[in-house]
C-alpha positions as a Markdown table, in Angstrom:
| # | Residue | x | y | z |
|---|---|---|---|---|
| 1 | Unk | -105.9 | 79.2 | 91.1 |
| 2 | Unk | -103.1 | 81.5 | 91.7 |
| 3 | Unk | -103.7 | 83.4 | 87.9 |
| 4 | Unk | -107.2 | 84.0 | 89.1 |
| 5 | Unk | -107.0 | 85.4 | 92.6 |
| 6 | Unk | -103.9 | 87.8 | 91.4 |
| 7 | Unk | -106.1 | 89.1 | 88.2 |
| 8 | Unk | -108.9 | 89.3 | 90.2 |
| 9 | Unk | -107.3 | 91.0 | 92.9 |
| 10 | Unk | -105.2 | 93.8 | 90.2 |
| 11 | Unk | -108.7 | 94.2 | 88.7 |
| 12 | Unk | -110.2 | 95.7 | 91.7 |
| 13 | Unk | -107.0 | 97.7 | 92.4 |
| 14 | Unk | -107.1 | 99.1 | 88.8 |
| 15 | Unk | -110.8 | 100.2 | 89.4 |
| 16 | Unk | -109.1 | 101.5 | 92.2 |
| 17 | Unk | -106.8 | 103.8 | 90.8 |
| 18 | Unk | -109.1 | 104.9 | 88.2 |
| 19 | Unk | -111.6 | 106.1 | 90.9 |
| 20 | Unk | -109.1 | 107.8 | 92.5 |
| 21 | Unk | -107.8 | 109.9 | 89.5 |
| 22 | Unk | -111.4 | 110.8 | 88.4 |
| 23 | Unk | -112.3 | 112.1 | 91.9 |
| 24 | Unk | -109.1 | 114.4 | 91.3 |
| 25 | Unk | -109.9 | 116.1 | 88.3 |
| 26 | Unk | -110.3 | 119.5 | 88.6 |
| 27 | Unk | -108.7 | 120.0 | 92.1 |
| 28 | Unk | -106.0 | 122.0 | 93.0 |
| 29 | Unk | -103.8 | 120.1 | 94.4 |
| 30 | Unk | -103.8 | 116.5 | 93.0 |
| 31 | Unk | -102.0 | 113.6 | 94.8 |
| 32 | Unk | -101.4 | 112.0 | 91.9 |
| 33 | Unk | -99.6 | 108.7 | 93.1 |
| 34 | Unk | -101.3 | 108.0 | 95.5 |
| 35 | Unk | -104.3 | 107.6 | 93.1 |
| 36 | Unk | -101.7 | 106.0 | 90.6 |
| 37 | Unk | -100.2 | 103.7 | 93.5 |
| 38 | Unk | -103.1 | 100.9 | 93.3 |
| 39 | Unk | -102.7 | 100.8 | 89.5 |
| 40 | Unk | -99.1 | 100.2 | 90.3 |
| 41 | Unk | -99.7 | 97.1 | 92.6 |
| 42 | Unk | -102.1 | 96.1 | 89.8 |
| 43 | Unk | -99.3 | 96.0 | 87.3 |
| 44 | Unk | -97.8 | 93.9 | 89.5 |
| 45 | Unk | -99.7 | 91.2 | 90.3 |
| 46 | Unk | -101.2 | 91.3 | 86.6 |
| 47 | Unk | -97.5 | 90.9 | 85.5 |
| 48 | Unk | -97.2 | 87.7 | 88.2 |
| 49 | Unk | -100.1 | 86.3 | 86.9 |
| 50 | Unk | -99.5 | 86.7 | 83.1 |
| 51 | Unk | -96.0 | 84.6 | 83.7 |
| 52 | Unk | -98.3 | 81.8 | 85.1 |
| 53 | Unk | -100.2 | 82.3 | 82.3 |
| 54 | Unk | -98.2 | 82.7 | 79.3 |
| 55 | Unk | -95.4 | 80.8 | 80.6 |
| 56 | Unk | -95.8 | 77.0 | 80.0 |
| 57 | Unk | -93.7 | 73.8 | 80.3 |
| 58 | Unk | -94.6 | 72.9 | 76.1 |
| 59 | Unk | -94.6 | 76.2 | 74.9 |
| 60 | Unk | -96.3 | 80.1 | 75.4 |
| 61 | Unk | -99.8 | 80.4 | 75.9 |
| 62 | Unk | -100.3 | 83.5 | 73.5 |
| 63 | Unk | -104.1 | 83.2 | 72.8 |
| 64 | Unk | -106.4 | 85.8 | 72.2 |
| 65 | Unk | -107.6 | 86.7 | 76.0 |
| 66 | Unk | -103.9 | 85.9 | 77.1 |
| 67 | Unk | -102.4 | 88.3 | 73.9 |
| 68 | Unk | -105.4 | 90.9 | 75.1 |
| 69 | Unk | -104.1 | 91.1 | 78.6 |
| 70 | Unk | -100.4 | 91.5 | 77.8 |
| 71 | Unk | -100.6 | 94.3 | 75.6 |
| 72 | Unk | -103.2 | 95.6 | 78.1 |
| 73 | Unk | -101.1 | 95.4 | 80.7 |
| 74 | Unk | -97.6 | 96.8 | 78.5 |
| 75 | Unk | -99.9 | 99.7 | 77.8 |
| 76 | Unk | -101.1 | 100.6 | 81.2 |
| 77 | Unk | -97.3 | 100.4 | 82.1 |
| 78 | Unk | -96.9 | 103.0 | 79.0 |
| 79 | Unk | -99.2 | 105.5 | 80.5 |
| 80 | Unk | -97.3 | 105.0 | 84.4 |
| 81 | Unk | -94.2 | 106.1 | 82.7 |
| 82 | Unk | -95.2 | 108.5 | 80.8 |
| 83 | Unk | -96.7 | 110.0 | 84.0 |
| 84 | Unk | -93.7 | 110.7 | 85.1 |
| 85 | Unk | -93.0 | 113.7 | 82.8 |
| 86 | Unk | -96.0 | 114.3 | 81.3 |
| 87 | Unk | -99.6 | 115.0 | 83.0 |
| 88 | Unk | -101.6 | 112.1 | 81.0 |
| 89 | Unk | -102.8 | 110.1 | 84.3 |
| 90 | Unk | -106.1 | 111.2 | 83.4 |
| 91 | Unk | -105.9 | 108.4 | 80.4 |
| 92 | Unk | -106.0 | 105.9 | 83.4 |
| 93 | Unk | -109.5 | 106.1 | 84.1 |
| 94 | Unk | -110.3 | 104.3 | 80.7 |
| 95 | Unk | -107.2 | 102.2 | 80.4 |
| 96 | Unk | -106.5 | 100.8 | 83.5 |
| 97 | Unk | -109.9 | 99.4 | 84.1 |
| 98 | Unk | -110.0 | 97.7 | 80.7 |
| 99 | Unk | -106.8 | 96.2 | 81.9 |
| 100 | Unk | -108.1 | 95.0 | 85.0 |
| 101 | Unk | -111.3 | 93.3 | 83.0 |
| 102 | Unk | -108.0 | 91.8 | 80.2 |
| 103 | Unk | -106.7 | 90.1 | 82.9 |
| 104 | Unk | -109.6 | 88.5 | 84.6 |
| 105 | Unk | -110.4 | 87.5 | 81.2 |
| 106 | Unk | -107.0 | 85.4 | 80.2 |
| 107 | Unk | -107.4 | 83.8 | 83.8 |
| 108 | Unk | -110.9 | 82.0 | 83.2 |
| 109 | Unk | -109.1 | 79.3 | 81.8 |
| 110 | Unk | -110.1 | 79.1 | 78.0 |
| 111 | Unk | -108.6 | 77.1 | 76.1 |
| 112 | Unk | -105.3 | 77.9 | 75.4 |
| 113 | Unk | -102.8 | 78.5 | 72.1 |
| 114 | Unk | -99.5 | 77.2 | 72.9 |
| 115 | Unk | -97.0 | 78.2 | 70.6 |
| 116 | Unk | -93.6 | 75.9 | 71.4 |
| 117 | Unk | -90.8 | 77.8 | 70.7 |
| 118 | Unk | -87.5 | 76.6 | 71.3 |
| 119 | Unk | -85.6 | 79.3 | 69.7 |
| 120 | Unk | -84.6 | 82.4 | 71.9 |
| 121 | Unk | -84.8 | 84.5 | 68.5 |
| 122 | Unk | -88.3 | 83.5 | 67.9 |
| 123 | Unk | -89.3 | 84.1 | 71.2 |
| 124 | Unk | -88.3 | 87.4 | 71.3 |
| 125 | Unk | -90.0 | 88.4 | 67.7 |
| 126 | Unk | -93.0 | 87.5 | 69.6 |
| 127 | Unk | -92.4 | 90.0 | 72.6 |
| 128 | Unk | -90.9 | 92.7 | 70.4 |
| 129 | Unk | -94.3 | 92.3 | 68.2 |
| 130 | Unk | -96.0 | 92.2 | 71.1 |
| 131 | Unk | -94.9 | 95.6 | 72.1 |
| 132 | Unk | -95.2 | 97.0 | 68.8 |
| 133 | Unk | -98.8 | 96.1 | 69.0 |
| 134 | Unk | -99.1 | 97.6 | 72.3 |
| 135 | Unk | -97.9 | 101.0 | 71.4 |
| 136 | Unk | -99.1 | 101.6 | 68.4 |
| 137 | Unk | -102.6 | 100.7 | 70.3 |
| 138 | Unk | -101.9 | 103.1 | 73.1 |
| 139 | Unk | -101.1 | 105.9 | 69.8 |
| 140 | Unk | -104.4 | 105.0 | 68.4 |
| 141 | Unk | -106.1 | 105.7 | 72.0 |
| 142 | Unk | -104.3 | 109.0 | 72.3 |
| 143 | Unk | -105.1 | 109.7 | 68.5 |
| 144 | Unk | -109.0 | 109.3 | 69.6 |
| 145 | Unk | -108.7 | 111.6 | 72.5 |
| 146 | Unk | -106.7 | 113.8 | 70.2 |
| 147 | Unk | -109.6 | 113.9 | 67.6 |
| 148 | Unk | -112.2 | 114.8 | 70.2 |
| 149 | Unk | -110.2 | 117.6 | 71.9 |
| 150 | Unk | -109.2 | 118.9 | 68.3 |
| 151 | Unk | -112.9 | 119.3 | 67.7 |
| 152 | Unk | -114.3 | 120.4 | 71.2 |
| 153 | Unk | -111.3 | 123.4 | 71.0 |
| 154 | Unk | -112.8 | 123.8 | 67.3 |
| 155 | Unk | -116.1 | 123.9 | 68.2 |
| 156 | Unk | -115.6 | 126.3 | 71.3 |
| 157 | Unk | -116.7 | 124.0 | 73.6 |
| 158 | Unk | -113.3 | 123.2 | 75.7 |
| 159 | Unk | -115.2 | 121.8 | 78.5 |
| 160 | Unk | -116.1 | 118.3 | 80.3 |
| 161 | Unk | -113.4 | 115.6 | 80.1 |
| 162 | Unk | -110.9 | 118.1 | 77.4 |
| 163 | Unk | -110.1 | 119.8 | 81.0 |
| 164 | Unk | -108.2 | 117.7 | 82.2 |
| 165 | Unk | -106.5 | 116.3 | 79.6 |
| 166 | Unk | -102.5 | 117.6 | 78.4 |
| 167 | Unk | -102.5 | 120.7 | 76.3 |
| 168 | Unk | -103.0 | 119.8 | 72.4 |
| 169 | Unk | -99.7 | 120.2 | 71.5 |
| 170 | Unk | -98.3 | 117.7 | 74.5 |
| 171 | Unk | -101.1 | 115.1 | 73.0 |
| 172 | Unk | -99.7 | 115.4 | 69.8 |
| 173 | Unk | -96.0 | 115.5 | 70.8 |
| 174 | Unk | -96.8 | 112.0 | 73.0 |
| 175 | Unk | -98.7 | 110.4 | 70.0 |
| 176 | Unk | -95.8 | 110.9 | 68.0 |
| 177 | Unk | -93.4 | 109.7 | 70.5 |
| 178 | Unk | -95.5 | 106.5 | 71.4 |
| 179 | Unk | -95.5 | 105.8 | 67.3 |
| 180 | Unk | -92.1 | 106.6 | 66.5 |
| 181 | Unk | -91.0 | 103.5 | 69.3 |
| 182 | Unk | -93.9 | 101.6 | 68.0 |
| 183 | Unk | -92.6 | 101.7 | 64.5 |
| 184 | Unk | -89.0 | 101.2 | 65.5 |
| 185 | Unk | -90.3 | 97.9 | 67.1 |
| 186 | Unk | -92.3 | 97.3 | 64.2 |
| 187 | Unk | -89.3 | 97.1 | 62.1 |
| 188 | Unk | -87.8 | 94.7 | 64.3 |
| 189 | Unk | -90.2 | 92.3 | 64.9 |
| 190 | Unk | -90.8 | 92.1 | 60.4 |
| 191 | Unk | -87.0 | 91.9 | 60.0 |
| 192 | Unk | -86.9 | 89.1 | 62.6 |
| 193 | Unk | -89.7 | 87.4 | 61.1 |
| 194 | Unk | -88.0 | 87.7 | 58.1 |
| 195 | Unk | -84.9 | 86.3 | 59.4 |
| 196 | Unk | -85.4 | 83.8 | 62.1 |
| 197 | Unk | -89.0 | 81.9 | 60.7 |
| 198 | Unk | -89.0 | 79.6 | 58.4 |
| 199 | Unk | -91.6 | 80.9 | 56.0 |
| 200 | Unk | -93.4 | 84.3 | 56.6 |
| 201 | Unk | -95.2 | 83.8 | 54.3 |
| 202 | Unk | -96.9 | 80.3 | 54.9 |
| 203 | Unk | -100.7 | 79.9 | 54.7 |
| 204 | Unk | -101.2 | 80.4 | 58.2 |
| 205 | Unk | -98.8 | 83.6 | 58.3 |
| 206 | Unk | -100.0 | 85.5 | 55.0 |
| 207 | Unk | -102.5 | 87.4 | 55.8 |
| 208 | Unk | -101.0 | 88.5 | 59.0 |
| 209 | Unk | -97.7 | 89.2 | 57.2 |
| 210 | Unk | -99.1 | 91.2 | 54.4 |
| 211 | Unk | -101.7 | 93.5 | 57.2 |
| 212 | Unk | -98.5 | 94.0 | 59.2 |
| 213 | Unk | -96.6 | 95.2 | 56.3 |
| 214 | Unk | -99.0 | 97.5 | 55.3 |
| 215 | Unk | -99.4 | 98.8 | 58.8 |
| 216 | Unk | -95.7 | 99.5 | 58.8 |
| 217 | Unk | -95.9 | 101.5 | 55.1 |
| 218 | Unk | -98.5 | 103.6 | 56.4 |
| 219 | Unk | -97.0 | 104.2 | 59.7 |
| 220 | Unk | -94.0 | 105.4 | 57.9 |
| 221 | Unk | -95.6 | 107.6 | 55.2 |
| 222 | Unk | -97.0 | 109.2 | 58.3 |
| 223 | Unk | -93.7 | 109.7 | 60.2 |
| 224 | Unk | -91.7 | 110.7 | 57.4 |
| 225 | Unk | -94.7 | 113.7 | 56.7 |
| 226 | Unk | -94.7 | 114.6 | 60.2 |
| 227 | Unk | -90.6 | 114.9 | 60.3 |
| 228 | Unk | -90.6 | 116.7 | 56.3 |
| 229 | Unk | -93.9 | 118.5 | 56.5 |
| 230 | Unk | -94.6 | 119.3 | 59.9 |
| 231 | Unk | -97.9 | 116.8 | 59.5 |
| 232 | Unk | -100.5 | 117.0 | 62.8 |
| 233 | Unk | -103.9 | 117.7 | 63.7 |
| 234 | Unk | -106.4 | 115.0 | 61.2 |
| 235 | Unk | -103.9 | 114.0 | 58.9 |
| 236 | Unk | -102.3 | 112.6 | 61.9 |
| 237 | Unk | -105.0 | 110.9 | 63.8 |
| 238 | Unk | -106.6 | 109.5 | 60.2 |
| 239 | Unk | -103.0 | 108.1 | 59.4 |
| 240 | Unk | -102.6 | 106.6 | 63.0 |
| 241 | Unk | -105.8 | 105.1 | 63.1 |
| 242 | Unk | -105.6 | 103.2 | 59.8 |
| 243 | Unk | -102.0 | 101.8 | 60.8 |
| 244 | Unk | -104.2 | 100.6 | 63.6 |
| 245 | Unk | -106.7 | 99.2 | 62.3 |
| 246 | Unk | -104.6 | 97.2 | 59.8 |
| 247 | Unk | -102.3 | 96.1 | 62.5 |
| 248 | Unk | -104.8 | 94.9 | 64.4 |
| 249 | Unk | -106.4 | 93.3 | 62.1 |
| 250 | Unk | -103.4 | 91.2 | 61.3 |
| 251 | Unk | -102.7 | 90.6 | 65.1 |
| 252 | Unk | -106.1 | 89.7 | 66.4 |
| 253 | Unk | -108.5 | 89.2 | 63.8 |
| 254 | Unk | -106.7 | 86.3 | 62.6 |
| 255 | Unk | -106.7 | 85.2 | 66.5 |
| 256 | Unk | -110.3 | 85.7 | 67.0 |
| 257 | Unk | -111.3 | 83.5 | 63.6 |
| 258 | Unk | -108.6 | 80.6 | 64.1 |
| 259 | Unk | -109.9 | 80.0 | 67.5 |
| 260 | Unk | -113.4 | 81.0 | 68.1 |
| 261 | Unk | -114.9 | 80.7 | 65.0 |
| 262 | Unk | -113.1 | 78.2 | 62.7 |
């Protein structure tokens, strides 16, 4: 009961939040937390009601709709901080409401994956993977937004939604920021899994192994070419998105077929 009434109730706040920020674009003096203050409450009780959630007595409860609304809610905590420094609150108005609908979602009570893990090691190659997804996610996101202001500025046509978005160059300098700590955790969930489980590479782990270490290859190639040869504009976003799509792959495609389908 408690899972749903606090996802239900950080849903509405999230909406919220994303209202609010909306109805400030474009005017000259934003107050921008207090239209970022419900999305913080949100995070909140989303983050009180994923520990009753994910949390359980013979395990974690890391199915797909509870997997969805962590790295929902790691992501939307992403885009608070980096608020703090950087003028991205506008992102909010997609992310936070998707977050809201990720929690309500893990809290209907489907059925869950418990995954026991005794081991303190293992449990935290989860989380760190966990993250790794979440930011690399968050990168793709900003690579999208990056793409369509890249073209709108191209095309002469800086107006709608570009407005109020960060300059180019602060998009491209936060994508790169949000990869470099998603590959660094990236790194340390593989070597974990290396290290700490028993076999990686076990029927059940292959695939997700193998899309994971390809993510990784291409999310290097792309760093090192930012850091050697300056690297941006398409090259970036077509780089960023293909890590994504591989990691995801490997992270909730084999989610979605094990439980729902197979």
């Amino acid at each position: 009961m408690f899972p749903t009434t606090a996802s239900t109730l950080a849903a509405l706040l999230y909406c919220l939040s994303a209202f609010l920020i909306f109805k400030q674009l474009g005017t000259a003096h934003r107050q921008r937390w207090v239209a970022m203050a419900p999305a913080v409450i949100a995070m909140l009780l989303q983050a009180a009601a994923l520990n009753a959630l994910i949390i359980q007595p013979q395990g974690l409860n890391l199915g797909f709709f509870a997997a969805f609304s962590l790295i929902a809610w790691l992501i939307s905590i992403q885009i608070l901080l980096s608020s703090i420094y950087r003028r991205i609150e506008s992102l909010g108005i997609v992310v936070f409401p998707i977050s809201g609908i990720a929690s309500v979602a893990a809290s209907l009570h489907f059925p869950d994956h418990l995954i026991s893990i005794t081991n303190n090691a293992v449990q935290g190659h989860v989380m760190v993977s966990i993250i790794a997804y979440s930011l690399i996610t968050l990168g793709a996101f900003q690579a999208g937004l990056l793409a369509y202001q890249d073209r709108s500025i191209r095309q002469h046509h800086p107006g709608g939604f570009i407005r109020f978005l960060p300059p180019l160059h602060d998009m491209e300098t936060l994508l790169f920021q949000f990869l470099g700590f998603g590959f660094i955790c990236l790194s340390a969930s593989l070597l974990s899994g290396f290290i700490y489980l028993e076999d990686i590479f076990a029927q059940h782990l292959v695939h997700k192994t193998v899309l994971s270490i390809v993510a990784w290859i291409i999310l290097g190639v792309l760093l090192f070419g930012r850091f050697k040869f300056g690297w941006r504009g398409k090259t970036a976003i077509n780089w960023t998105l293909a890590a994504f799509v591989f990691l995801m792959l490997a992270f909730f495609g084999s989610k979605l077929v094990l439980e729902f389908i197979l």
